[in-house]
C-alpha positions, 0 to 999 in steps of 0.5 A: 308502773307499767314496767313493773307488771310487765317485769311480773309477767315475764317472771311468771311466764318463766316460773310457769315455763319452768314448771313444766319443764321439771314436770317433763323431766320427772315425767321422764325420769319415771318412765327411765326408772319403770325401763329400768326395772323391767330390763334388770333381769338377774343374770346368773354370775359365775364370780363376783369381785371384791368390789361387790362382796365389800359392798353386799357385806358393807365392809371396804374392798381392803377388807374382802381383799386382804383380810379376807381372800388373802388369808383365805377366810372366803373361797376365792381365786385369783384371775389369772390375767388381771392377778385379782381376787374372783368370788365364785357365785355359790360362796358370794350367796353364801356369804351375803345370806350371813354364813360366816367367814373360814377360821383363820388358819394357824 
């Protein structure tokens, strides 16, 4: 029976060393979110990409991409370097606050 309590104990002192270490750990994943907040500053943006406006909007990349800045729905450039779409600030705002999409020309 010895070796019973002795196995009970060693599992205990395992859970117990377990515990404190998840306790530690969410110690410091709050302290990493609060850091978090206190460095997000919004930076302003001259544009924004598709990846973003598709997230904001909660469409796919395809959609803000071809449907949309190739058609000319949304006021968007191309990069002259990489050759992809760029959102400038203002339309990016315009948008997400729920202004519509351009008529799709004839």
């Amino acid at each position: 029976m010895k070796t019973t309590n002795r196995k009970s104990d060693a599992d205990h002192d395992s859970l117990g060393g377990l515990s404190a270490r998840v306790t530690a750990l969410e110690a410091q994943v709050a302290e990493l979110t609060a850091l978090r907040e206190t460095l997000s500053v919004d930076v302003p943006r001259e544009f924004y990409s598709t990846a973003d406006l598709a997230r904001a909007k909660g469409v796919s990349v395809y959609t803000v991409t071809a449907r949309w800045c190739g058609t000319g729905r949304v006021e968007a450039v191309k990069d002259e370097q990489t050759g992809r779409w760029k959102i400038p600030a203002h339309e990016f705002r315009r948008l997400v606050a729920g202004g519509g999409l351009r008529p799709k020309a004839e």
